[in-house]
N, C-alpha and C positions, 0 to 999 in steps of 0.2 A: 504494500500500500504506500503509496506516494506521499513523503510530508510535506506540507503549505503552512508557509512561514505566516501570520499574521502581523501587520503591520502595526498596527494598533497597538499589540502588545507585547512584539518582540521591537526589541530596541535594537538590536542588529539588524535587521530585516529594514529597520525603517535607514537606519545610516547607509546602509547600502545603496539602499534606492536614489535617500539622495544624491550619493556619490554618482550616481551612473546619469543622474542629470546633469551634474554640471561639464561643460564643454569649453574650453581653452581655444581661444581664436588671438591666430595671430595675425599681428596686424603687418602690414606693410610699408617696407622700412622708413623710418624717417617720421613715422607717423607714432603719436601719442594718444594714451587715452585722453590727454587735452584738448586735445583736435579733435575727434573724434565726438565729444562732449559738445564741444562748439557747434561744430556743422549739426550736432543733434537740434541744439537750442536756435539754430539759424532755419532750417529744413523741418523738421520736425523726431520728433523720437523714434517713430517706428518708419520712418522713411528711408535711413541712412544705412546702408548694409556693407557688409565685404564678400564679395566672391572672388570664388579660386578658380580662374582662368585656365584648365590643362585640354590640353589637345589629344585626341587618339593617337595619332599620329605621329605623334613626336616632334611638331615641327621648333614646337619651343617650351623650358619648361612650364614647368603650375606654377601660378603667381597669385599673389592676392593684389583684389583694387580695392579701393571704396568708390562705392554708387549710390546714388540717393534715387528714389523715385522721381520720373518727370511729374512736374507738373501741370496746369492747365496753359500758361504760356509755351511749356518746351512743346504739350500736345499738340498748341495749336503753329506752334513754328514746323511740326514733323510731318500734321496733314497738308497744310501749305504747300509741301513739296512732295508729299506720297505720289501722287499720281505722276507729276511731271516729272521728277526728278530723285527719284529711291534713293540713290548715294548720296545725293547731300539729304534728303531727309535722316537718311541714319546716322552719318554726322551731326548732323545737329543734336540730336540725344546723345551721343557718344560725348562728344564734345561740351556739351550743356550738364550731362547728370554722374558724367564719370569726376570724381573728385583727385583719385590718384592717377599718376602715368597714362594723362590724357594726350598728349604729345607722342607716347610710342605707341597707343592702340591707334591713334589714328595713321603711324607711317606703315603698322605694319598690318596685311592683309587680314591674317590669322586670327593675328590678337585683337583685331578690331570688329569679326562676327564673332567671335566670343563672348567678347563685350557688351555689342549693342543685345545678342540672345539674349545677355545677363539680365538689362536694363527692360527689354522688352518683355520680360516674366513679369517687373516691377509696375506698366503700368497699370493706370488705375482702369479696369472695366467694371463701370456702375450698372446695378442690377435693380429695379422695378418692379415692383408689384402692380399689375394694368388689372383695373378693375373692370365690369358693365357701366353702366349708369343709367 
């Protein structure tokens, strides 16, 4: 018969669990949790993230950025140019929402659909409740 730890009242059980929540992110170089803090309090809290950049491929290695979600001015500088013009629309998010090593996602091919992918999970799609009436 299988034993199940109770959290409630085993005290191990519960330190455990904590532990296996918490998760170490590292930031990329140069960057502090002081920064990091700021661009919260400038953008918002839950808007500023880090992703790790790696490629199947190898073409370059895993990197971390920091990226903030677009917002309603980047949305409307990216539909601006969706249709005419895709590369500079994804530049402009690339360029607008990435906070770190904006300069080399934009020289280099790889790292820059990496990038804009990242940023593109971030935006916001608003969802509706549509009633009769």
């Amino acid at each position: 018969m299988e034993e199940t730890k109770n959290t409630k009242t085993d005290p191990k059980a519960k330190k455990q669990v904590e532990t296996e929540e918490i998760q170490v992110i590292k930031l990329p170089d140069n960057i502090t949790p002081q920064v990091i803090n700021a661009w919260k309090e400038k953008y918002g809290e839950k808007r500023v993230k880090i992703a790790v950049l790696s490629d199947d491929e190898d073409v370059f290695p895993p990197f971390e950025v920091v990226i903030r979600r677009p917002g309603r001015r980047d949305m409307g500088m990216y539909e601006k140019f969706m249709d005419r013009d895709p590369d500079k629309a994804k530049a402009i998010i690339v360029k607008n929402c990435s906070l770190t090593h904006t300069d080399e996602l934009l020289s280099h091919d790889d790292k820059f659909a990496h990038a804009f992918n990242a940023i593109a999970n971030l935006m916001p799609i608003a969802k509706a409740e549509i009633k009769n009436v």
